[in-house]
Structures are given as C-alpha cells and as structure tokens.
C-alpha positions in Angstrom: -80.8 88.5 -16.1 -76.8 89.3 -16.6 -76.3 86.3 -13.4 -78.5 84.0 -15.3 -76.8 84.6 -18.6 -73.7 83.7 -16.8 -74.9 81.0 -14.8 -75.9 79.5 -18.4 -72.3 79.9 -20.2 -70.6 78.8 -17.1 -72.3 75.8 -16.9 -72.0 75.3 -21.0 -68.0 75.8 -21.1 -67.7 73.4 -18.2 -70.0 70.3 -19.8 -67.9 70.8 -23.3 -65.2 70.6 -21.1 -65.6 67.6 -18.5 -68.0 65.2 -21.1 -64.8 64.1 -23.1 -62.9 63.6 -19.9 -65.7 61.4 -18.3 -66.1 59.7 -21.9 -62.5 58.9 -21.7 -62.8 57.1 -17.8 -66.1 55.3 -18.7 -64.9 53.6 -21.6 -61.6 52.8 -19.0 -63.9 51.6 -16.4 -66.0 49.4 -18.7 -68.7 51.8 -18.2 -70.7 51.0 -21.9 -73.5 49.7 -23.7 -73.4 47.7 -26.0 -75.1 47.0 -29.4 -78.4 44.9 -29.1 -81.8 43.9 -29.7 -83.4 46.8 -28.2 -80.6 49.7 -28.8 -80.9 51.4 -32.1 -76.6 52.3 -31.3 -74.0 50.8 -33.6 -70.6 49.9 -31.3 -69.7 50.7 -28.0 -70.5 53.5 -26.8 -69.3 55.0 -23.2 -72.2 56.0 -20.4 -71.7 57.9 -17.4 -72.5 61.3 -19.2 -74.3 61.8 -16.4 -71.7 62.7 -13.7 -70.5 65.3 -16.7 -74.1 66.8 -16.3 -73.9 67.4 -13.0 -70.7 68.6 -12.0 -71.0 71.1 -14.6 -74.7 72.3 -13.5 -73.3 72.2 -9.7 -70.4 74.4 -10.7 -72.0 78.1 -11.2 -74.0 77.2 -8.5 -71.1 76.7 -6.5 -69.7 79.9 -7.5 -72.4 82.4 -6.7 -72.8 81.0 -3.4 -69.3 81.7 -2.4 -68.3 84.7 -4.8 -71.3 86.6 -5.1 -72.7 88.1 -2.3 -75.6 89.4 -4.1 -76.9 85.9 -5.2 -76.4 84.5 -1.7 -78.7 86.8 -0.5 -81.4 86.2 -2.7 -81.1 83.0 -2.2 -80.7 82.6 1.7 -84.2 82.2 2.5 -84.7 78.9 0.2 -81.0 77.3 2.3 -83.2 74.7 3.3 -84.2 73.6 -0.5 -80.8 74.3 -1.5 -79.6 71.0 1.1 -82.6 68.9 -0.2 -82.0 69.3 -3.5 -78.3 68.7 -3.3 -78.4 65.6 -1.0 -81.0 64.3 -3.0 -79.1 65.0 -6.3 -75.8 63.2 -5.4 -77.9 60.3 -4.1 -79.5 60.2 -7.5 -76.2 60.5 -9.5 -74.7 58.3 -7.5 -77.1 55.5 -7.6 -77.4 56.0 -11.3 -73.2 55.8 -11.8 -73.1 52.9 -9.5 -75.7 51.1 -12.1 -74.1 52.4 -15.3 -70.6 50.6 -14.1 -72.2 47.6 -12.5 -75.7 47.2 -12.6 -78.7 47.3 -9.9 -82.1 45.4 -9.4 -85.0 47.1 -10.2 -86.1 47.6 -6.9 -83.0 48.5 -5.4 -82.9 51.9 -7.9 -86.8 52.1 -6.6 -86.0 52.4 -3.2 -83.6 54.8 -3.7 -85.5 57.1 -5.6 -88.3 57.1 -2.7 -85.7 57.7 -0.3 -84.1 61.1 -2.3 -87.9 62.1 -2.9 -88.4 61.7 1.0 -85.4 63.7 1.4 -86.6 66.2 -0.9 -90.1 66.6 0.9 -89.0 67.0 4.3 -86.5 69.9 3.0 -89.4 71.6 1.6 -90.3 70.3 -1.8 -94.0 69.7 -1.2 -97.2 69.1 -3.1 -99.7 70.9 -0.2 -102.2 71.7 -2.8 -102.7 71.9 -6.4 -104.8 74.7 -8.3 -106.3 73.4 -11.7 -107.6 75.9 -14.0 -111.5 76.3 -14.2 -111.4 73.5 -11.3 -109.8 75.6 -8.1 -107.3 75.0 -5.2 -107.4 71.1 -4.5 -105.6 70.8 -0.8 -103.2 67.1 -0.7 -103.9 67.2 3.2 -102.3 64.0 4.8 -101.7 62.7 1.0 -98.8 65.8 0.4 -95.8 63.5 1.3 -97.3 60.3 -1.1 -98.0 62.8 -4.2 -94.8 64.2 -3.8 -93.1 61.0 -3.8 -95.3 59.7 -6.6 -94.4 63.1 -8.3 -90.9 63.1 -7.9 -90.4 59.6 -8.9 -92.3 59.5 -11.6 -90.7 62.4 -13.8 -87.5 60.7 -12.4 -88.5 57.3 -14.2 -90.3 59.1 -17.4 -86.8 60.7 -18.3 -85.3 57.7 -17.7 -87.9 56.1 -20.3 -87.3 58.0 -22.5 -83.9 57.9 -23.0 -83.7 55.9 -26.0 -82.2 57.9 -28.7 -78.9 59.7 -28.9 -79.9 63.5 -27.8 -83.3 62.9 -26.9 -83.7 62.8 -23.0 -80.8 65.9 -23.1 -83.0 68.0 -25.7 -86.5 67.3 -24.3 -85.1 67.8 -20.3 -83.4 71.5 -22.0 -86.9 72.3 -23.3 -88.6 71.1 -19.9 -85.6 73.3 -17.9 -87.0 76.1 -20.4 -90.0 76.0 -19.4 -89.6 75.9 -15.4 -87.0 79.3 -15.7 -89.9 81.5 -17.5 -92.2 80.2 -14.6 -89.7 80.5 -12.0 -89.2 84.5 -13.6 -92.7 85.0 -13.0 -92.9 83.6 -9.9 -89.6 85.3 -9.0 -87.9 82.8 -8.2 -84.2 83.3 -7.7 -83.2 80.2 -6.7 -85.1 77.7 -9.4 -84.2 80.5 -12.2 -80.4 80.3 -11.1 -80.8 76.3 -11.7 -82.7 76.1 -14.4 -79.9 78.7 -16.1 -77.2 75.9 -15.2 -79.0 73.1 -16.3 -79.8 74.8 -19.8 -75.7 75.3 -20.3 -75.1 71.8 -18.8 -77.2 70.5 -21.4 -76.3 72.3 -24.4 -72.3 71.7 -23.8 -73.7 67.8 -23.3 -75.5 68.0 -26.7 -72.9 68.4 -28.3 -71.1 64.9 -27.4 -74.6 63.3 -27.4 -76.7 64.3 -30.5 -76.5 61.5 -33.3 -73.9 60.1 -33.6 -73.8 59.7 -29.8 -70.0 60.2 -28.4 -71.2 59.5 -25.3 -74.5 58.6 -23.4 -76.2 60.2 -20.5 -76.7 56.8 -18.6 -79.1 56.2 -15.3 -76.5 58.7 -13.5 -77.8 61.2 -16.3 -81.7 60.7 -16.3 -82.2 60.1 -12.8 -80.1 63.5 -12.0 -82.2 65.3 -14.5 -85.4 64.2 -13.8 -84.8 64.9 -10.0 -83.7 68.0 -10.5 -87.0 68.7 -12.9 -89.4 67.1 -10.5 -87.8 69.2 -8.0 -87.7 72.7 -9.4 -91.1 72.4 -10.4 -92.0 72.5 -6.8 -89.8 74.5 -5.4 -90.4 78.1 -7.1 -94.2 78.5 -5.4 -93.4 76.3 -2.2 -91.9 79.3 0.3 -95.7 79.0 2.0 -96.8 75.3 3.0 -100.8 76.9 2.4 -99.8 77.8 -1.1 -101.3 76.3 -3.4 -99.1 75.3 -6.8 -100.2 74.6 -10.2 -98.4 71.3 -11.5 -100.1 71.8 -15.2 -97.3 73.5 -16.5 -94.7 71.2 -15.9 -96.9 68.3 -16.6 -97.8 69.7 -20.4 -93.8 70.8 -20.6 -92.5 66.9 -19.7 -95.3 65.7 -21.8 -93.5 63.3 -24.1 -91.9 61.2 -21.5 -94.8 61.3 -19.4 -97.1 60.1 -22.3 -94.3 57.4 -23.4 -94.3 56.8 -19.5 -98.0 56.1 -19.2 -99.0 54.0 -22.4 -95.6 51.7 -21.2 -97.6 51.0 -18.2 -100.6 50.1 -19.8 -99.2 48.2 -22.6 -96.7 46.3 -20.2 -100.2 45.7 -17.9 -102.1 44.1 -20.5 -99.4 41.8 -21.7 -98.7 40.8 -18.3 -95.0 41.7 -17.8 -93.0 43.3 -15.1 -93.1 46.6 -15.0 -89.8 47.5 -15.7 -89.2 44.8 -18.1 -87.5 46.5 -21.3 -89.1 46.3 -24.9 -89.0 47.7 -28.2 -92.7 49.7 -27.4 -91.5 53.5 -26.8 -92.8 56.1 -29.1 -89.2 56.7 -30.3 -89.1 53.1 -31.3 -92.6 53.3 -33.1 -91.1 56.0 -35.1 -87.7 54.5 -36.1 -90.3 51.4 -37.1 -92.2 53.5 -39.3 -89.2 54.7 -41.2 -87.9 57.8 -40.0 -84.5 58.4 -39.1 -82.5 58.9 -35.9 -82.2 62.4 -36.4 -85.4 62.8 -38.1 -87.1 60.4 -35.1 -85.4 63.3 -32.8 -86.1 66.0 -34.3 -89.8 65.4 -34.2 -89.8 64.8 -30.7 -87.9 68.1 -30.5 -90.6 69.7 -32.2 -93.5 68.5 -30.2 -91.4 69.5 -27.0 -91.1 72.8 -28.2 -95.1 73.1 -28.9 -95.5 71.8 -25.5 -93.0 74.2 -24.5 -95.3 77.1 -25.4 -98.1 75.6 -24.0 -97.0 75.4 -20.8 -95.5 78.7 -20.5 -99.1 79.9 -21.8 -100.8 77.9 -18.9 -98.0 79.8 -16.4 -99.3 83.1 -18.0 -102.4 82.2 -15.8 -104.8 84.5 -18.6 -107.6 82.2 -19.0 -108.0 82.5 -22.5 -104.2 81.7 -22.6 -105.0 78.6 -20.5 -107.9 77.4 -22.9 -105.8 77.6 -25.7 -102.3 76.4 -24.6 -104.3 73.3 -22.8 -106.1 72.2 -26.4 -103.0 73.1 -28.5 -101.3 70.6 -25.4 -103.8 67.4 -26.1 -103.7 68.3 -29.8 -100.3 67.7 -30.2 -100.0 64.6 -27.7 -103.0 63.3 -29.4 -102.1 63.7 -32.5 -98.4 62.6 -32.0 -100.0 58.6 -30.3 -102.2 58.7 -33.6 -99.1 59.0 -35.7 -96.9 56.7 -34.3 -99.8 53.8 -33.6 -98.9 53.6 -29.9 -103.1 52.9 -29.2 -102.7 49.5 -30.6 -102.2 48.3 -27.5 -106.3 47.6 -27.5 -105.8 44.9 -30.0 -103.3 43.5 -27.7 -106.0 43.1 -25.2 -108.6 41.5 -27.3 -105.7 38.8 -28.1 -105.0 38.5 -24.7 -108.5 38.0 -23.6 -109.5 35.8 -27.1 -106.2 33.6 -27.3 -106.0 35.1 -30.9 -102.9 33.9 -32.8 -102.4 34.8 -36.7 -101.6 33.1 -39.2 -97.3 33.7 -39.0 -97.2 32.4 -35.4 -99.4 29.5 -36.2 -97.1 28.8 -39.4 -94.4 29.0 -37.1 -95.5 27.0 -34.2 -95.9 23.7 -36.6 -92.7 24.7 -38.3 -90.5 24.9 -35.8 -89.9 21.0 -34.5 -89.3 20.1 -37.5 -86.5 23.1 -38.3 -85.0 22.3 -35.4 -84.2 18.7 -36.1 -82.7 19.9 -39.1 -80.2 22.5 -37.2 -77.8 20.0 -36.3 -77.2 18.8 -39.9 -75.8 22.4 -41.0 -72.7 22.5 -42.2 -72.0 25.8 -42.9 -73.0 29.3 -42.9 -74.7 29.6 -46.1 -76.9 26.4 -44.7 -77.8 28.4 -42.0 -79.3 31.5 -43.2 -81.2 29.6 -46.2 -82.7 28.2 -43.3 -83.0 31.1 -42.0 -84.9 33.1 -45.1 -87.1 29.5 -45.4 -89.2 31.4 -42.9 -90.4 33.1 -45.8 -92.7 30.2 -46.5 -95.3 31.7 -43.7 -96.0 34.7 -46.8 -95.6 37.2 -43.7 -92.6 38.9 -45.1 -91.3 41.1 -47.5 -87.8 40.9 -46.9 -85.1 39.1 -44.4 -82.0 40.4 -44.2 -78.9 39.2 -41.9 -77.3 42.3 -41.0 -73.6 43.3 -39.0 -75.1 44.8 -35.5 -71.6 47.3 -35.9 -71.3 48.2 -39.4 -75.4 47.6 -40.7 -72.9 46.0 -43.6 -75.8 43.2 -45.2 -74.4 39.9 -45.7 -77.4 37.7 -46.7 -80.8 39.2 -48.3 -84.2 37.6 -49.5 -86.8 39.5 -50.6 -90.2 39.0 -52.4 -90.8 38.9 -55.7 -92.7 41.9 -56.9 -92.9 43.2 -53.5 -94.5 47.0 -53.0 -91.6 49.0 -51.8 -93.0 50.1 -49.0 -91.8 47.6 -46.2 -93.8 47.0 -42.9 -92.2 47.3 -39.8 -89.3 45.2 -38.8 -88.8 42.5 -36.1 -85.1 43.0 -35.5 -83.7 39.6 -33.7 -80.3 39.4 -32.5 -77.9 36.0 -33.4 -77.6 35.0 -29.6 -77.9 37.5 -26.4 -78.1 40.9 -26.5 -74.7 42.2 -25.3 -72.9 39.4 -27.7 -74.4 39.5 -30.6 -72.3 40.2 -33.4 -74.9 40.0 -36.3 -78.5 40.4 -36.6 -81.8 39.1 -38.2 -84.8 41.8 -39.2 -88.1 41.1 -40.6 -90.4 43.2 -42.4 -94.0 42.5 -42.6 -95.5 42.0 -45.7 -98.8 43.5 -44.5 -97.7 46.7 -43.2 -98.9 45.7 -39.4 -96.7 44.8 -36.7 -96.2 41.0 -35.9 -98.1 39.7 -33.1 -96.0 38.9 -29.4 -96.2 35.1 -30.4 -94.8 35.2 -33.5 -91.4 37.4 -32.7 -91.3 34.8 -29.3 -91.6 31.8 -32.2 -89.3 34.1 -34.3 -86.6 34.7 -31.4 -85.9 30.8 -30.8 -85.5 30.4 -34.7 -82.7 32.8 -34.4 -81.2 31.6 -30.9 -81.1 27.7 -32.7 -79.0 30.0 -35.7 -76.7 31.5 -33.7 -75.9 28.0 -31.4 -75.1 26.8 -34.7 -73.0 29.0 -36.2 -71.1 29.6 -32.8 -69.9 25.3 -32.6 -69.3 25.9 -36.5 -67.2 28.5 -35.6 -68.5 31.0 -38.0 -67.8 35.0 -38.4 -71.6 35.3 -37.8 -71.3 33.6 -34.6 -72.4 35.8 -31.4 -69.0 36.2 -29.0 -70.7 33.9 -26.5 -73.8 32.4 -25.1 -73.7 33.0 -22.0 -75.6 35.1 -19.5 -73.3 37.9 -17.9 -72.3 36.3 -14.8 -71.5 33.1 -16.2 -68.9 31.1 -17.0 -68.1 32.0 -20.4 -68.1 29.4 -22.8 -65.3 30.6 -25.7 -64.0 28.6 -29.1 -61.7 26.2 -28.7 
C-alpha cells in the first residue's frame, strides 16, 4: 500500500506542477476555446491539459520500473500490457493534442481510436468472456477482438462526451480510477493498482487548475487519454488467462454518467436525423445548467451520483450476491432517477414530431414573421433599432424574457421581459450574434411555458439573430461579432 500511496503523491505534485507550464504553451500555441453557443466558458481559455495528465500519471510509473526492483518484479509478467497500454496511450494523446491545436475530421479521430484499441487487444487487453451476475460466463468467441474494440472506443468517446463542464470529466474519470484500484486490490492486481494510483494524483493535481473557474481545460488530448487508459485497466486486472472470464459490470455502473449521457446522445441525435458526432446543447450537464443550477452546483451533482455509482460498483466487485442485488438497484435507481430529473426522455416527443410534422405555435409565428423582418433589416440604423427588433419576437407570447447579453463578461446590455411574468423562467435558447468562435455578444430566450422550444423554432430563432449580427457588424457596432466568416476563410474585417 506504501508504493501506491507514493505512486498517488508522485503523480499529484507533478500535475500541480506541469498544468501551469502546459497552460502557459497552449495559450502560446493558440491551443484555446473559445466562447460560444454551446460552451457554458466565459473568455479564452487554454486546452491541452491533457498532455499535463499524462506526463504526470507516466512519471511514477516511470520511476518504479527503473528504481524499484521490487515493483518491476511484480509487474514483469503483465510487460506485454505494460507496451500496449503505452503505445496506445501516446497514440491517443497525441491524436487528441494534434486536434486541440489544429483540428481533425471526425473520422480521422475514429480511425485512430480503432487502431490504439487494436493495439491494445493484440497486447493482451481482451474481452474473451464476460460473467454477468445471476446470468453466468458468456464466452465472446470469434467476437473478442470487435467487443473489445467497441469497448475501448466507447468509454474513450463517453469521457470525451462528457466533457462539458469545468472539472467534470477529471472528477467523474478520478471516481471511475477509484473504482478500478479497489477491484484491481482484490483481484491483486499490481500492475492496474499501480496505475490507477497515478491516475488518481494526476487528476487531483489537474483539479485544481480545472474545477470552476476552469484555468485550463483537459482537451481531446485529456479525454481520449483517460478514457483509454479506463477502458484499458478495466480489462487488464483479470486478463493474465485468455479462458478467464471477466465481469465488465463494475466498470460499466462506475462510468455510468458518461455512458448514460453517451447512449441517450445517440438516440436523440438518431431520431432527429443528425450526424452522429454533430455537437448540441442536449448533454445531461446542459439539461441541468437549463433547469437552473449552477456550474458548480451542475458539478457537484454529477459528483455525487459518481460517487453512488462508485459504491455500487465496488459492491458488484465484492461478488456477495446480496451485495450484487443491491448495488445493481441502488445503480439503475440513481441513473434512473438522475434522466427523470434532468428531462433527458423527452426525446420521445421528438419522435412523434418527427413522424407527425408537428410544429407549435412559436415556430409557426416565426416562420410567417420572418420575410417580412427581414426586409426590414436593412433599414436599421443603429443599435438600439436592432435589438427592438430583436425583443419584437416577443409578439409570438412564447417568452418571458430576452436579454442581449456580453458572451465574456454576462454584463446585460438590452432586457425585455413580460409584464407580470411568474418568476420562474423556462429554459433558455441561448443564440450567439454571428458564428460561434466570433461572437462577441449573445441572445437567450426563456420560455414562457416552462418547456423547451421545439428544433424549428431555435432553427427560425438562429437566422433572426444571424440577420442581427450582419447588421450590426456593416454598422459597425460594439455588438458586432469579430467576423463572419467560417475558420478557413478569408476574413472579412471593418474597414
């Protein structure tokens, strides 16, 4: 326990260490994000937190091997997983750097994560057979390399998801590393205890650059590193036999946020027919910022249900079956209860509208509204002009407030709101003045009703506020996005 211990405060004092200096080169490299529609961030804020993560996980590592005897020894027999985990690691972190400073296709980051899962399969991370409680040993056969993929990738991509508020993927990752040590105790396993010890300090010292306010984020480098490493270490603790048969239960319940978040993404992106890694505003941590909470409290929450799950899953790894019953219905309890809360099922009134052509009242107000509003565009002469006709939207009686917000400061610089309006708002339709990464100001709506706006009317609402922001940029206003163009473009400035 002492090497684990140390392996933990190693790792700690070297990511409080390296974070600032990385923070200091991505924000010299132009490695940021940016403010947007999507982002809940204020500013600029540096990525690349990633490489910070895993240089200072890798260095205790490093330092047992060639220091400690003892450890090497104990270790020797996995050498094999040691190689796959660390090719595949710096393939991951690599890939996810090289997209934090430049950014890669969809299918290129894909590819590369089936090719370090490949890597990690034929090094001995393998899915030969699964053993479910009250069910038995189920043997993969022929399908062990495709479920291992499909494993691997998945939890790589669910982190990855999930990364949407400052701390969250680092605390709900520390919680999952929790987790895979106790089991990895159990199943005495040196090697995945040893790493799951250096990931827990890596984390921590990250935390405290990356908790709200964010100082730094993670990035793709971050998330695809940690979610790698997770998909890997759940495997690799029972995997010295190929006919062994492992129980993927307890990391499943112990990653169950982002693999919930993960899941009803897929469906809800399916049944409104876009890509699959198309980006919305549809995550659970976005449901709860809508219904009011927080950042920290948003967080916090999803802290807690980690922790639940936590327990859970380290009850399943007990293998007691009383201790499986009740850690599995305390699982879908929580995750059950926590889609409830946040409305995330609402996705099957999506699919009526879908199938029905349904469109409410707002987006048909909207739809005959808008040729007229934008013949009258053009005829604005200044920035007072332009959000009255702006907060004329009101007219549709589908809001209870429109406010033109700073996307830096949140500083309010125009505000209607209804007369005699309950003071509980609805959730908000936040639309950026012109593209994402330019946008300088912002429009939200709140609903009047208490229930989100439908996909037509924020489309409807979205050109309203891309007609705004043309305007205001050839008037040459302060509320004027810093360009219109698409990244790649020819940027088209003030004269």
């Amino acid at each position: 326990m002492k090497t684990f211990l140390l392996a933990f405060a190693v790792s700690l004092l070297a990511s409080a260490l390296l974070t600032p200096l990385v923070r200091h080169f991505a924000l010299r490299w132009g490695a940021v994000a940016l403010a947007g529609e999507r982002s809940v961030h204020a500013g600029v804020i540096p990525r690349l937190g990633g490489i910070a993560l895993a240089s200072a996980a890798s260095l205790p590592l490093l330092f047992f091997l060639l220091l400690d005897s003892g450890a090497m020894n104990k270790i020797r027999p996995s050498g094999h997983l040691i190689i796959g985990l660390a090719l595949g690691s710096v393939l991951m972190a690599g890939m996810g750097a090289l997209d934090d400073l430049r950014g890669l296709s969809a299918r290129y980051k894909l590819c590369t994560q089936v090719v370090a899962a490949t890597l990690a399969f034929f090094f001995g991370f393998q899915i030969q057979a699964i053993e479910l409680p009250f069910v038995g040993v189920l043997s993969m056969g022929v399908f062990a390399y495709p479920v291992t993929v499909f494993w691997i990738v998945g939890i790589v991509n669910a982190l990855n998801l999930i990364d949407g508020l400052d701390g969250l993927a680092a605390g709900v990752a520390f919680f999952a590393c929790i987790t895979n040590f106790v089991v990895a105790v159990i199943s005495n396993s040196v090697l995945v205890a040893l790493l799951m010890s250096a990931m827990m300090g890596s984390l921590v010292g990250f935390l405290i650059y990356n908790f709200n306010p964010a100082r730094i984020f993670m990035g793709d480098s971050g998330s695809y590193f940690l979610g790698f490493v997770l998909g890997c270490s759940a495997l690799a603790g029972q995997n010295q036999k190929a006919s062994t048969a492992i129980s993927l239960l307890a990391p499943i319940i112990a990653m169950g946020v982002p693999l919930l978040d993960t899941s009803l993404t897929m469906i809800r992106r399916a049944l409104e027919r876009k890509p699959l890694f198309s980006p919305d505003r549809g995550h659970i941590h976005h449901r709860l910022l809508d219904l009011g909470l927080t950042h920290r409290r948003a967080v916090l929450l999803l802290y807690g249900v980690s922790i639940i799950l936590c327990g859970a899953a380290i009850g399943i790894a007990l293998g007691r079956r009383w201790a499986v019953g009740v850690a599995f219905i305390v699982a879908i309890t929580t995750l059950f209860g926590l889609v409830r809360f946040v409305g995330a099922l609402q996705w099957q009134q999506q699919l009526r509208a879908n199938r029905l052509r349904i469109y409410d009242e707002t987006a048909q107000f909207l739809r005959l509204e808008l040729p007229a509003a934008l013949a009258r565009w053009s005829s604005l002469s200044s920035e007072p002009e332009v959000y009255e006709e702006l907060f004329s939207l009101h007219q549709s009686g589908s809001f209870s407030e429109i406010t033109l917000r700073s996307v830096e400061q949140k500083e309010v610089i125009a505000d209607w709101q209804e007369q005699g309006a309950p003071n509980r708002r609805g959730p908000a339709v936040i639309i950026p003045l012109g593209p994402d990464f330019a946008a300088t100001h912002q429009v939200e709506f709140y609903s009047r009703s208490g229930d989100p706006l439908s996909r037509e009317a924020a489309i409807l609402l979205q050109v309203f506020c891309d007609t705004a922001a043309a305007r205001l940029f050839d008037l040459d206003s302060s509320l004027a996005p810093r360009t219109l163009r698409a990244p790649g473009e020819a940027a088209k400035n003030r004269s």
